[in-house]
C-alpha positions in Angstrom: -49.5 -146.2 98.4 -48.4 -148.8 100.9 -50.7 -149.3 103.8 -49.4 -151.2 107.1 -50.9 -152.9 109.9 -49.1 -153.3 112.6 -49.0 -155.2 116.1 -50.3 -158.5 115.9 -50.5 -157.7 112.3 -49.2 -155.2 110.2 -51.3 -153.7 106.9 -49.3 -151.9 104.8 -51.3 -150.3 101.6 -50.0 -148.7 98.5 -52.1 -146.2 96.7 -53.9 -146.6 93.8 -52.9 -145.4 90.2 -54.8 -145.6 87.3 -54.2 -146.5 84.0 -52.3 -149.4 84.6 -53.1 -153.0 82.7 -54.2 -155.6 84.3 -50.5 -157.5 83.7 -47.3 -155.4 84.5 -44.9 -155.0 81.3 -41.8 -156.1 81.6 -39.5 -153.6 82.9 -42.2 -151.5 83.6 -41.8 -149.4 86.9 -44.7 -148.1 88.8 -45.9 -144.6 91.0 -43.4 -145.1 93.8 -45.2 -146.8 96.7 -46.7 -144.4 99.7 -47.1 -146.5 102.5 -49.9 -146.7 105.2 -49.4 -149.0 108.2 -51.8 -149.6 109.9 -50.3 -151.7 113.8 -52.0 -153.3 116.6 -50.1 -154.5 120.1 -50.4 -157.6 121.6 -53.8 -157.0 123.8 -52.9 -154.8 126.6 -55.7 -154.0 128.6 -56.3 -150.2 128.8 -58.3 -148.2 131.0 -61.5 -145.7 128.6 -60.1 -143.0 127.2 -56.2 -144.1 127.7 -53.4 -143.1 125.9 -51.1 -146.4 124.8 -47.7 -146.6 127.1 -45.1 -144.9 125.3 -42.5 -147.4 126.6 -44.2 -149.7 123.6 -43.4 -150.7 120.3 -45.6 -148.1 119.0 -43.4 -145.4 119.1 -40.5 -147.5 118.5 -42.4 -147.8 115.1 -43.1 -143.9 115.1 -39.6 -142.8 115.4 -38.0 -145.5 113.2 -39.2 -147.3 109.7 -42.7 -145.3 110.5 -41.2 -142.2 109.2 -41.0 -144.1 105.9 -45.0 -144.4 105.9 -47.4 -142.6 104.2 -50.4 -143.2 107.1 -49.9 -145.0 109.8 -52.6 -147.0 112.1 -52.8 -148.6 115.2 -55.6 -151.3 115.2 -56.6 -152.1 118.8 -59.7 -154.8 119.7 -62.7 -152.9 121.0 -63.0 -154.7 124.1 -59.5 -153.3 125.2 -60.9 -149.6 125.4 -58.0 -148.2 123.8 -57.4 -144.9 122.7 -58.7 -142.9 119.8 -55.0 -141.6 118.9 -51.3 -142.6 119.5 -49.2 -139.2 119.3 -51.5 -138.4 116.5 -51.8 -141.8 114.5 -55.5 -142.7 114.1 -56.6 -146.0 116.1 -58.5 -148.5 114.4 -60.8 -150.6 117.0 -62.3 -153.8 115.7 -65.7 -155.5 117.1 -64.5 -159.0 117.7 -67.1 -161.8 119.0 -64.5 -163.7 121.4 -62.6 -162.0 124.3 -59.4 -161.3 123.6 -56.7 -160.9 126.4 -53.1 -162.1 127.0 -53.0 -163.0 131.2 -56.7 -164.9 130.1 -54.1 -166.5 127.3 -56.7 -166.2 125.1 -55.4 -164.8 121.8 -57.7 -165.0 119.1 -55.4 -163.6 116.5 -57.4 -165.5 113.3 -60.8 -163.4 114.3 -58.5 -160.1 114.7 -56.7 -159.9 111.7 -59.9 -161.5 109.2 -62.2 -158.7 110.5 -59.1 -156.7 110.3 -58.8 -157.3 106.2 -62.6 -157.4 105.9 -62.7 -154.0 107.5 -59.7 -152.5 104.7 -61.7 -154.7 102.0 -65.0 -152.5 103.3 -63.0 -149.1 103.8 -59.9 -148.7 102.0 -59.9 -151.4 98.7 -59.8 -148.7 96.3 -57.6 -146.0 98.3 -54.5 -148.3 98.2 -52.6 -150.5 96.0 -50.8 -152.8 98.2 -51.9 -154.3 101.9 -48.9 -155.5 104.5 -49.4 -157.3 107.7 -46.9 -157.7 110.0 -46.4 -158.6 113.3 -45.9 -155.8 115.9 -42.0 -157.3 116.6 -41.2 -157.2 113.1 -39.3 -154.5 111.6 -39.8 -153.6 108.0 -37.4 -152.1 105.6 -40.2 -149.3 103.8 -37.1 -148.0 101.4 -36.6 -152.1 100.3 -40.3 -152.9 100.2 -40.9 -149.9 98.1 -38.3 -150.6 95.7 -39.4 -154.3 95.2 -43.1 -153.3 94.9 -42.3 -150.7 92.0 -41.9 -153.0 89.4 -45.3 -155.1 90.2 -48.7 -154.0 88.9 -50.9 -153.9 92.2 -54.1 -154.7 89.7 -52.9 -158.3 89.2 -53.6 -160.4 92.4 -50.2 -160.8 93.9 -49.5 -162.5 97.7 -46.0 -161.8 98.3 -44.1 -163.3 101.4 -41.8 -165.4 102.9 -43.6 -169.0 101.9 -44.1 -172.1 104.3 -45.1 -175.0 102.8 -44.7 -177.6 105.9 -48.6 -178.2 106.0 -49.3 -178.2 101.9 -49.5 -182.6 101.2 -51.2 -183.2 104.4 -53.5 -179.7 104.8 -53.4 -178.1 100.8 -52.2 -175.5 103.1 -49.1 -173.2 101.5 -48.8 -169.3 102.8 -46.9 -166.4 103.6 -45.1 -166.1 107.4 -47.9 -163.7 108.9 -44.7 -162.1 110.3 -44.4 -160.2 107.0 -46.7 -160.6 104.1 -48.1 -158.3 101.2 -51.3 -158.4 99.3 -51.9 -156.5 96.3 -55.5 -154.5 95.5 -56.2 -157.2 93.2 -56.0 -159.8 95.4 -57.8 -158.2 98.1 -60.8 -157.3 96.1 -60.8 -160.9 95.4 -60.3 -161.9 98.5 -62.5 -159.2 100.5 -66.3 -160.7 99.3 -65.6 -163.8 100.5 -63.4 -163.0 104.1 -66.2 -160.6 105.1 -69.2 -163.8 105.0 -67.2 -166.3 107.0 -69.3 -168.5 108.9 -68.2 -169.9 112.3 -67.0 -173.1 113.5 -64.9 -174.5 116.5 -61.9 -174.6 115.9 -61.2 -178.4 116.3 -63.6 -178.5 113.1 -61.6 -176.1 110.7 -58.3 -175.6 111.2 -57.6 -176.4 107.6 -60.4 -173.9 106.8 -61.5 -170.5 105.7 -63.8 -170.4 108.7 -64.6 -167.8 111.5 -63.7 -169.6 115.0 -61.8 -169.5 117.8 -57.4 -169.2 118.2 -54.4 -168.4 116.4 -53.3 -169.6 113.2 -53.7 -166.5 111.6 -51.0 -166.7 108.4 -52.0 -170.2 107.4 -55.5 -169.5 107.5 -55.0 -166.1 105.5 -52.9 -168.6 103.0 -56.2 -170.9 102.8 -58.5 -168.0 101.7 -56.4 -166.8 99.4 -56.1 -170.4 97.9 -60.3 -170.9 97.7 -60.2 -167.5 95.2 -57.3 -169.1 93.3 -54.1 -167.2 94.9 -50.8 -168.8 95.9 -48.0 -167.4 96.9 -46.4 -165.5 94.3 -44.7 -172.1 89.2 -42.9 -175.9 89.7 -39.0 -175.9 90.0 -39.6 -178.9 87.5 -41.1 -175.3 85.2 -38.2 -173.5 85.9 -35.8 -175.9 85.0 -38.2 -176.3 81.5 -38.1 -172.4 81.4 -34.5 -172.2 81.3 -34.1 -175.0 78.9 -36.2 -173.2 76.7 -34.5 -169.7 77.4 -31.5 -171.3 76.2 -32.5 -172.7 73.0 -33.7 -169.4 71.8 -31.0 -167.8 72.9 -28.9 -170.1 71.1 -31.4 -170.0 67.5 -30.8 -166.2 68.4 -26.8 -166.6 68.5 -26.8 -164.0 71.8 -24.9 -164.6 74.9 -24.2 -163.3 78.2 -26.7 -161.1 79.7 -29.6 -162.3 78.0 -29.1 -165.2 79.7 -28.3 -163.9 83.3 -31.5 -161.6 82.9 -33.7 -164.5 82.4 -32.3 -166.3 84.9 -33.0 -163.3 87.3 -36.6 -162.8 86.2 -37.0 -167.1 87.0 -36.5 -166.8 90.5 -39.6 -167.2 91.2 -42.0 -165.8 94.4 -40.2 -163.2 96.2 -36.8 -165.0 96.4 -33.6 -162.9 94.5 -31.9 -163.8 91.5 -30.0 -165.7 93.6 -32.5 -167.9 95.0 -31.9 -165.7 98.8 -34.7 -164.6 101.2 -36.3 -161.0 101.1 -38.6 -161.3 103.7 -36.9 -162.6 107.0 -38.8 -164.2 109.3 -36.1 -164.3 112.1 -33.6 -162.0 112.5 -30.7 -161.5 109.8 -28.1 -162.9 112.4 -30.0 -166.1 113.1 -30.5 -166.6 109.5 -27.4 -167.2 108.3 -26.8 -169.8 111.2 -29.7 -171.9 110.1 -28.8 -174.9 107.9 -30.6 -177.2 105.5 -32.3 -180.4 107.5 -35.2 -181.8 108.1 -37.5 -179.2 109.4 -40.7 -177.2 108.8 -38.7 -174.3 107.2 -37.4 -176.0 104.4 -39.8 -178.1 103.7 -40.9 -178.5 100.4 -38.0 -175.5 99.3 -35.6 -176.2 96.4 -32.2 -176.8 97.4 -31.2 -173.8 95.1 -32.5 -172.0 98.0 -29.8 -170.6 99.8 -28.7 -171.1 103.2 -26.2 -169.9 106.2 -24.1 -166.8 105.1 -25.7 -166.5 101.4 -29.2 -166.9 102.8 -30.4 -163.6 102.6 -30.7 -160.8 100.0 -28.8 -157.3 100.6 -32.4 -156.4 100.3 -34.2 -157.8 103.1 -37.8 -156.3 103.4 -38.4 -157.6 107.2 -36.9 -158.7 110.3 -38.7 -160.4 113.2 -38.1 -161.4 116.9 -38.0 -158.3 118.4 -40.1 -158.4 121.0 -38.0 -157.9 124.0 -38.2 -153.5 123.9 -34.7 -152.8 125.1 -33.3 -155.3 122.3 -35.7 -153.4 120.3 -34.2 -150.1 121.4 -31.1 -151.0 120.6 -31.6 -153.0 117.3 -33.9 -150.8 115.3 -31.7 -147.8 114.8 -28.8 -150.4 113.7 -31.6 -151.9 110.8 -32.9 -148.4 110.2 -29.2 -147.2 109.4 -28.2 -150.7 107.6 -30.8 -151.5 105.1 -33.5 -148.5 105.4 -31.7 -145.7 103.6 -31.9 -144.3 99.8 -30.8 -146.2 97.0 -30.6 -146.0 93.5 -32.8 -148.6 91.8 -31.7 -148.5 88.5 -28.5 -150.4 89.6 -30.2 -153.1 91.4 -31.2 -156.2 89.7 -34.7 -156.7 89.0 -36.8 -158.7 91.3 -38.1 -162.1 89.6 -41.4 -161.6 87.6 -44.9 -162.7 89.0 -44.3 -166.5 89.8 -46.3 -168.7 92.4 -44.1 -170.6 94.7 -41.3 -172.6 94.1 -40.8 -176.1 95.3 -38.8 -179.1 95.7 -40.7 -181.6 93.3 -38.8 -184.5 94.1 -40.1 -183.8 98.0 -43.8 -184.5 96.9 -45.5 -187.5 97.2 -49.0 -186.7 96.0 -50.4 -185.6 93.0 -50.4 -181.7 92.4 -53.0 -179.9 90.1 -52.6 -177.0 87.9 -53.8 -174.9 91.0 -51.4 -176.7 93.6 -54.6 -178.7 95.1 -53.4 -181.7 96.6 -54.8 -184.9 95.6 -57.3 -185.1 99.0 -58.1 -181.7 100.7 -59.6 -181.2 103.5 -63.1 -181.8 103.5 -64.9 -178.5 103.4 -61.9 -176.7 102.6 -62.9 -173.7 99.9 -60.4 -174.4 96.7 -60.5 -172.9 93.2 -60.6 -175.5 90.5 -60.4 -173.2 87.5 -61.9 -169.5 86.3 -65.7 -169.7 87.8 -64.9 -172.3 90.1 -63.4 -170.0 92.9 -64.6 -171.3 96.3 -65.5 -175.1 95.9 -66.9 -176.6 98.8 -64.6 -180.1 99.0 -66.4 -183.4 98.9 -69.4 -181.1 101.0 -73.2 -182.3 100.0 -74.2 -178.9 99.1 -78.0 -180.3 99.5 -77.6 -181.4 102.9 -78.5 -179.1 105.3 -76.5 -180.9 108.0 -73.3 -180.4 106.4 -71.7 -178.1 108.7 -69.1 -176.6 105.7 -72.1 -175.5 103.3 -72.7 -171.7 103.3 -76.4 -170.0 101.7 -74.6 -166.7 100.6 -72.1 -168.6 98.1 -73.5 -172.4 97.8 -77.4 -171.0 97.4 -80.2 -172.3 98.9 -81.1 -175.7 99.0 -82.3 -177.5 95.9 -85.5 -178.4 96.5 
């Protein structure tokens, strides 16, 4: 069952099937996804007991790619007084600490969506078997998510996205776009312990951190929790090439050609790329995609130059679409990628998705050290990392028996040693 969250963030959830090992088999196809989606807007103040406008998003969702969802939320801030329903969706209201309000331009998005996950981790971990967040002017493609998600075993943590890695050398920061982003039960019931005990910090102190405090930020943030309990986005392209190499000796000792080939090379990709090294999950619309070249910018950063670009750039498949936030565009638009890439298809003609992989990257790009767990050389200090099974959560270059260190947490570093 696919859950999704939708607004500032959109949860999608998948439900949860037992009897499933803890790696997926290859080939193996799982229960078709149901989807929940769980949607908030973008801080509109209401007045107690109001209904949400129905010139909004929200039912723009409803009538469109929402049909396609097994449950459906709308997850509003307490403070805004929304309403208990949407045209009978359940409302989800969470208890944030800061005020929250768009004419105060105060949008403390990072404190939204981590009580937002620690409140699924809390309510709905073992209902579901796969978590999306999206942004509340993205649209997503449920038929397309559903039929990439089949052939990944929700049990094993996976983080699937669109990956940025702009801010990994300098911040050990690499994560999903929080325009579109899925999380598997595994990962979340790694994640979920640790995202519910956050302690707080101003913000000038840890953005590069796992920490409750104050502002945006949300996806990169989400990207360095997941990191501290060992999760990347879902593998070197110096491994690929070494993968292929190898593919092709045995196929060679084996005397078989063709296909065996091609359906390694598919299941190399890598992440959530194609077997063509194109983008599933868009985060800008298909038709400002293909106009965006390779140069010297945050978005491909770091991104093998196998990655394709202008009128190749994007898979038949697409999963999301974002910029959407004018409604009339909206209006128009959604029906047009409802009809184009949301309908029925027959999976068993479709090529594979690539198996389970962390990210891919540009090697020759880096100019730091990279460890087995893609840590860079000097984190952070205070940043949470995972430095092998057992060492989820280290506390970087922190003096765990100094009171005074303001990165030191009793519920996972203990009490002081006395």
């Amino acid at each position: 069952m696919l859950a999704f969250v939708y607004g500032i963030t959109i949860l999608t959830l998948i439900p949860s099937h037992s009897g499933k090992s803890d790696k997926a088999k290859e080939n193996e196809v799982f229960v078709g996804p149901e989807i929940k989606i769980e949607a908030h807007p973008y801080n509109e103040e209401y007045e107690t007991n109001a209904s949400l406008p129905i010139n909004q998003p929200q039912a723009l969702i409803i009538e469109t790619f929402g049909q396609g969802c097994t449950k459906l939320y709308f997850v509003l801030d307490e403070a805004s007084n929304g309403p208990k329903e949407y045209r009978g969706f359940e409302t989800v209201n969470i208890v944030l600490s800061r005020e929250q309000g768009v004419q105060m331009k105060q949008r403390n998005i990072w404190e939204k969506v981590h009580r937002m996950w620690s409140h699924v981790y809390q309510k709905e971990r073992n209902n579901f078997d796969w978590f999306v967040k999206a942004d509340d002017d993205t649209f997503i493609m449920t038929e397309n998510l559903r039929g990439f998600l089949q052939y990944y075993d929700p049990e094993y943590p996976h983080y699937l996205g669109h990956t940025l890695r702009s801010r990994w050398e300098e911040e050990n920061m690499v994560f999903n776009s929080g325009v579109c982003y899925t999380m598997s039960r595994g990962a979340l019931r790694k994640l979920g312990p640790y995202i519910s005990h956050l302690p707080s910090l101003p913000a000038h102190l840890a953005l590069s951190h796992c920490i409750d405090r104050e502002g945006a930020g949300e996806d990169p943030t989400m990207g360095v929790c997941l990191g501290g309990v060992g999760i990347r986005p879902g593998f070197s392209f110096f491994f690929f090439f070494l993968y292929l190499i190898l593919i092709q000796f045995i196929q060679k000792k084996k005397k078989k050609k063709g296909p065996i080939i091609y359906y390694k090379l598919l299941n190399a990709s890598g992440n959530t790329l194609d077997h063509e090294m194109r983008e599933r999950f868009l985060i800008f619309r298909p038709d400002d995609h293909v106009k965006i070249v390779r140069e010297d910018t945050w978005y491909w950063k770091y991104k093998p130059p196998q990655v394709k670009e202008g009128e190749n750039c994007c898979s038949p498949y697409i999963i999301s679409a974002h910029q959407y936030k004018d409604l009339a565009e909206a209006k128009y638009w959604y029906p047009i990628l409802q009809s184009k890439y949301n309908q029925p298809k027959d999976w068993s003609k479709i090529p594979l998705p690539p198996r389970p992989r962390t990210f891919v990257y540009d090697a020759a790009q880096v100019t730091t050290k990279i460890d087995e767990f893609f840590n860079t050389e000097n984190p952070p200090r205070g940043q949470r990392v995972f430095l092998g099974p057992g060492k989820e959560w280290q506390c970087w270059k922190c003096n765990l028996n100094d009171s005074s260190d303001i990165y030191r947490t009793d519920w996972w570093d203990g009490p002081i040693k006395g």
